[in-house]
N, C-alpha and C positions, 0 to 999 in steps of 0.2 A: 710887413710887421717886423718891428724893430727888435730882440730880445735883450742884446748888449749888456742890458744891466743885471739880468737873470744869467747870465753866463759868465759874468765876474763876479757876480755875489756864489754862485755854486762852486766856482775855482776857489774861492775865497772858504767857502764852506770848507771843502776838503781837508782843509790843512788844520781844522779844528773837530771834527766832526768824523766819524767811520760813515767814507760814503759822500758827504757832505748831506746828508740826511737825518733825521731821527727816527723815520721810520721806512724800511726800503723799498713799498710800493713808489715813494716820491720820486727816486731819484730813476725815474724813466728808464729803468735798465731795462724793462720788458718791450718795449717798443720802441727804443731810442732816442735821442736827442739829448739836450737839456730842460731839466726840469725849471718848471718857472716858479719864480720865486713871486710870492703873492703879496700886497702890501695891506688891503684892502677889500669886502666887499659886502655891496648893500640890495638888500632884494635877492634877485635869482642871479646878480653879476659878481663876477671876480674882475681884480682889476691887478697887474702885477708890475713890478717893478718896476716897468717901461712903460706904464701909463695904458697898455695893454687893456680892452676891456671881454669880458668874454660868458657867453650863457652856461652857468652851473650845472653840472647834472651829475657831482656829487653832494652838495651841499653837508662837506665836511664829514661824507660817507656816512649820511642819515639824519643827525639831527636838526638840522639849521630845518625844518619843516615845513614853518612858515618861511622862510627867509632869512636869507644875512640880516646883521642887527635888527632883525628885529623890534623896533620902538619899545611892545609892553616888558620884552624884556632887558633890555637896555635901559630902561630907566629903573626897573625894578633892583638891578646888577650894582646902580649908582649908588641910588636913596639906602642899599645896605650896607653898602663898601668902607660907609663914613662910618659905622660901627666896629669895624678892623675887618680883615679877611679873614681869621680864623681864630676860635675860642680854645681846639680841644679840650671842649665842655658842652656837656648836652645843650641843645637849645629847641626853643616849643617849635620853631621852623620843621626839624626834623620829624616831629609828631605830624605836622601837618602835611608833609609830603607821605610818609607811610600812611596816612587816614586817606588822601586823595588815589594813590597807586591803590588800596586795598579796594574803595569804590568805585575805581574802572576797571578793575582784574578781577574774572572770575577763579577762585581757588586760590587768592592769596592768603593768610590769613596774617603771618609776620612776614616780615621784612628786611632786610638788615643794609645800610647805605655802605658801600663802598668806594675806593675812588676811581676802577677801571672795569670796563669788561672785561678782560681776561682776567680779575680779582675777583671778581662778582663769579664768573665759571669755575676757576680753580677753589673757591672757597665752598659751593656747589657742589662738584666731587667731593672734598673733603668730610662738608657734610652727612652723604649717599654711603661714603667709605664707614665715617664713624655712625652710622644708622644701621647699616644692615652688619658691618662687622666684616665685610670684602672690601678685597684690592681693586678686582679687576673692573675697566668700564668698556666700554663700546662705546665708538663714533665713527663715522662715516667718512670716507675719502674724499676729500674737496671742503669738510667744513673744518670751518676755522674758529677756535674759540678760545682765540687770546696765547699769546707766547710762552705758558706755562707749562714745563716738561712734558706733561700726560698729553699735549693738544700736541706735539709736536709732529706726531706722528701722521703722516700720509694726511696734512692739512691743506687746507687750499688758499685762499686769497695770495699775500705775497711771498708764501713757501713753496704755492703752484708757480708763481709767476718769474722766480727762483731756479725752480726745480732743482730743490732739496727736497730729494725724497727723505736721506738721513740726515738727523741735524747733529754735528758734533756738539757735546756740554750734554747730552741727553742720555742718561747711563742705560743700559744694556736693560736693567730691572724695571728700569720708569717703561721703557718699551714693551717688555714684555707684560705688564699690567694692564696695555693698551690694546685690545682688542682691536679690528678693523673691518667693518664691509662697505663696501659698494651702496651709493645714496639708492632709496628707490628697491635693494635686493632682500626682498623678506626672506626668502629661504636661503640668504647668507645667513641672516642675525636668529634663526631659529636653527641652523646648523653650529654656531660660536655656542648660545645659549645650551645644548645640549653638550657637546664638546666639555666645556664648562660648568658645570650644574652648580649650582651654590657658590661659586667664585666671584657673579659677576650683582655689583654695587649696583652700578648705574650705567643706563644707556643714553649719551648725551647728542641730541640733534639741532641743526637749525632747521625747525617744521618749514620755515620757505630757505634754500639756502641762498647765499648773495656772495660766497666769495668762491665759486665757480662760475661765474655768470649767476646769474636769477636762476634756481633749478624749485620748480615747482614740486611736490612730494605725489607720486601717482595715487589714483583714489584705493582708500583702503589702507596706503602704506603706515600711515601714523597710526588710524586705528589697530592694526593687527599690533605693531610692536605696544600699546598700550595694553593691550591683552596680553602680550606676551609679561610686561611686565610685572602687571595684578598677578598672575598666574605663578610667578616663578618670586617674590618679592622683592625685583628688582625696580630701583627708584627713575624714572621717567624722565629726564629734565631736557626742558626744552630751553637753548639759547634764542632768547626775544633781544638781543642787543639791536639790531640790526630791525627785527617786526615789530619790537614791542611799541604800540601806541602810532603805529605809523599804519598796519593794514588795519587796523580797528582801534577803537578805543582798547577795551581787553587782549589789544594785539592778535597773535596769530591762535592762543588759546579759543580765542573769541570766534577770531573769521570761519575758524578751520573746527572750529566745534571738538578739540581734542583737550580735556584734563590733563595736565601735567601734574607732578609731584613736586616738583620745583623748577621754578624759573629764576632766567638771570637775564638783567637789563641793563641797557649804558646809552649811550648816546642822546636821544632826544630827552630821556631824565633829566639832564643836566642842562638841556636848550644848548649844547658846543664847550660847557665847563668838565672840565675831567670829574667824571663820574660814573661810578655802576651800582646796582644792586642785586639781592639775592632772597628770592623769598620764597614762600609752598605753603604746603599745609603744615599745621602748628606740629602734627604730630612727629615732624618730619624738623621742621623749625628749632622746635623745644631742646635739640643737644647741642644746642650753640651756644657757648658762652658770652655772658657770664650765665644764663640760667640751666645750661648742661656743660660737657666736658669737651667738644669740638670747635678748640679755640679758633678765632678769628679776630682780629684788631687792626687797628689804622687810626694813626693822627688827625690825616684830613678827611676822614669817614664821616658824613655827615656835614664835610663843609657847612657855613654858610651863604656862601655866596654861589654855591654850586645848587645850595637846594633851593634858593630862592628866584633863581634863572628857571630850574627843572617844574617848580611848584607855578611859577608862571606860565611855563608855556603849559604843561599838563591842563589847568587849570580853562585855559580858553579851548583847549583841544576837548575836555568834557564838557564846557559848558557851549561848546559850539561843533556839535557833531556834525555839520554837514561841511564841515571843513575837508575831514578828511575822503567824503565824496567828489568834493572838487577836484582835490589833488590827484583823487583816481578816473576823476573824467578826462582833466589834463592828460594824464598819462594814454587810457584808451583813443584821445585825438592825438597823438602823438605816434600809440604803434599803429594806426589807419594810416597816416603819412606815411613812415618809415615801413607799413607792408606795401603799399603803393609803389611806392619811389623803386624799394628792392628789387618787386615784384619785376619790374619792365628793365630790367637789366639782365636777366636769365640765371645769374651767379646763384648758387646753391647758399641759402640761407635760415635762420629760425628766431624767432624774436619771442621771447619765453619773458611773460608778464603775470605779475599779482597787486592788485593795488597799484601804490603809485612806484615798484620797484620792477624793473624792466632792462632786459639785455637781449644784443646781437652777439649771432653766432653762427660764423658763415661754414655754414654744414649742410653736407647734404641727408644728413641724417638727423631725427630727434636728439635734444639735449636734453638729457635726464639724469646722470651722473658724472663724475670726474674725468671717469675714460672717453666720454662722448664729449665733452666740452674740450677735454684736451686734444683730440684727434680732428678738431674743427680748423680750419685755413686760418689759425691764430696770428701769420706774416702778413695776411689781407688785415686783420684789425689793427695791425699796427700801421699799416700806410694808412687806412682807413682813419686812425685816433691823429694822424698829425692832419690829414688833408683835413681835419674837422678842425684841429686847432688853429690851424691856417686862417680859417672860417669864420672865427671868434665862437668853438665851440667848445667847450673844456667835457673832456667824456673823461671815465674812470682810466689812469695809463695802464690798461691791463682789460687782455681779454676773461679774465678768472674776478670780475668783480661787476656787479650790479650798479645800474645807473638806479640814483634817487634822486626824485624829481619834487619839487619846491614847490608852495602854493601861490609866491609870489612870481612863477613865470604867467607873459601873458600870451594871450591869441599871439598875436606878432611876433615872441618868444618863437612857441613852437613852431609856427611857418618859418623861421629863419631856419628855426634847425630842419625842417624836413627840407628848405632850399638849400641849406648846406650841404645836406647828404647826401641828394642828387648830383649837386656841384662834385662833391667828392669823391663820389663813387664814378661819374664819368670821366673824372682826375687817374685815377688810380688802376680802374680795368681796362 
């Protein structure tokens, strides 16, 4: 397998680019090599610069759901496109995506479109800050939500894969506003909460998280911190960037049976266009401007061409709920392979699944937070992530990030990748 042209287009990146990347999980510093440069891809494949073809198991780190291009949305993307790309001016589109989110989200009431996840969370806080009249928030080590001062702290996806624990450009005040426990430690976040009594805004979570590996929430865990924050009136928000609309229609509020006070979404909203949102209850909603005092704005808020991709695929995902059963049966025949295949090698491992969102994690211990994901044989996953790419198998370049799996892989898809893994792992150990 040839790369040539991904290793001159990345040399080439450099000299224009910090990195030759836009975002630093790409540029393969966690696990080595050169990162490939992608031209192309339809269905569950990627295809890169050298003609290269290979099975997805980010699909654009969530949304792509059904699939690259996707047809309904692809032509839906077309038929708007000839009306310009953007108004900055309201349009009935945007009505009709907040009426469709509000019908498959339990506890939404308003909504407000943004253009990023990390905009959709940071505006979120802001919100929780100017509601209750506090600074300070809580979040959990390993999750990630969005490059915005207050998430800087002790985050995971490619801050873990990094290891920056301190991020310079992040003042000493933003930090200390940031609260911190351990995913999974209830008697951390009810020792802060006393600590703190009346200080603290909001406790912000990803109820499944995906940029430590897949770290599932132990039973009880969500429900107590929800009671903690009835109890104390602290505002709840759970980050669905990542769950929203992909473990349930109502996302992980839905699967996982847990009330938020506000949520924030990005990814599959948008069907792969730059997009987030941020919504709750109204009573929580209502100091947003322009109808209260906790400004928030943006030009391409509300795109059109973003909401008309997002309005498309939502749209077959609620009107075709057994979709996302498929994509979770995929996924269950996939970790039966990959506990097989592991299993008969002896190497200490753990495969941590929800839905169709699923990670290894070669430990001999459960993975349940930051410190356990990170103490796992993360130098095996990276021989591991190239013997796969070898393979035509594209995994997340990073052991601190969740595999999301497509509805258009097929039977044959998944037996390549459980034959690659086998291939690989008897490569490697």
């Amino acid at each position: 397998m040839s790369i040539q042209k991904s290793e001159s287009l990345f040399q080439r990146a450099q000299q224009s680019i910090p990195g030759g990347v836009n975002s630093p999980v790409r540029a393969f510093k966690s696990v080595g090599g050169t990162p490939l440069f992608i031209s192309k891809a339809k269905g569950t494949y990627l295809y890169d610069a050298d003609g290269n073809r290979y099975i997805d198991y980010i699909a654009s780190w969530g949304p792509m759901i059904l699939g690259h291009a996707y047809e309904p949305v692809i032509k839906a993307i077309q038929e708007q496109a000839v009306y310009s790309t953007s108004y900055g001016a309201p349009t009935e589109l945007e009505i009709k995506m907040a009426e469709l989110i509000k019908s498959m989200v339990p506890n939404v009431d308003l909504i407000r479109m943004v253009s990023s996840g990390t905009e959709a969370c940071m505006s979120a806080i802001r919100v929780a800050r100017g509601y209750t009249g506090r600074n300070k928030i809580i979040k959990f080590e390993g999750c990630y939500h969005g490059h915005a001062d207050s998430f800087l702290v002790k985050a995971g996806s490619g801050v873990a894969t990094f290891n920056i624990q301190t991020v310079p450009g992040v003042t000493a005040g933003v930090a200390a506003d940031t609260l911190t426990c351990a995913y999974n430690d209830l008697p951390a976040v009810e020792k802060l909460v006393q600590e703190h009594k009346g200080e603290i805004a909001a406790i912000i979570i990803e109820p499944v998280a995906g940029n430590m590996g897949c770290i599932l929430p132990q039973p009880g865990f969500l429900e107590s911190l929800r009671k903690i924050c009835t109890d104390e009136g602290i505002l709840f928000i759970f980050d669905e960037v990542m769950t929203g609309f992909r473990l349930a229609k109502g996302g992980a509020q839905e699967r996982l049976g847990i009330d938020a006070d506000l949520v924030t979404y990005g990814k599959v909203i948008g069907a792969g266009m730059p997009v987030g949102a941020f919504g709750g209850k109204r009573q929580f909603m209502e100091v947003v401007s322009p109808l209260g005092n906790v400004y928030q704005a943006g030009t391409l808020s509300g795109n059109p061409i973003a909401m008309i991709a997002g309005y498309t695929l939502l749209s077959i995902l609620n009107d075709q709920p057994l979709l996302l059963k498929e994509i979770e049966d995929k996924t269950l025949y996939l970790k039966e392979g990959l506990d097989k295949v592991l299993a008969a090698t002896g190497t200490p491992y753990v495969i941590n699944q929800l839905g169709s969102m699923i990670s290894i994690h070669f430990s001999d211990h459960a993975v349940t937070d930051f410190a356990s994901a990170a103490s796992a044989n993360n130098q095996l996953f990276n021989k591991f992530f190239h013997a796969m790419l070898k393979r035509g198998v594209y995994l997340p370049p990073s052991a601190f990030e969740s595999w999301f799996l497509n509805n258009a892989l097929t039977q044959e898809d998944l037996d390549a990748t459980i034959k690659a893994t086998k291939e690989s792992l008897e490569e490697i150990l």
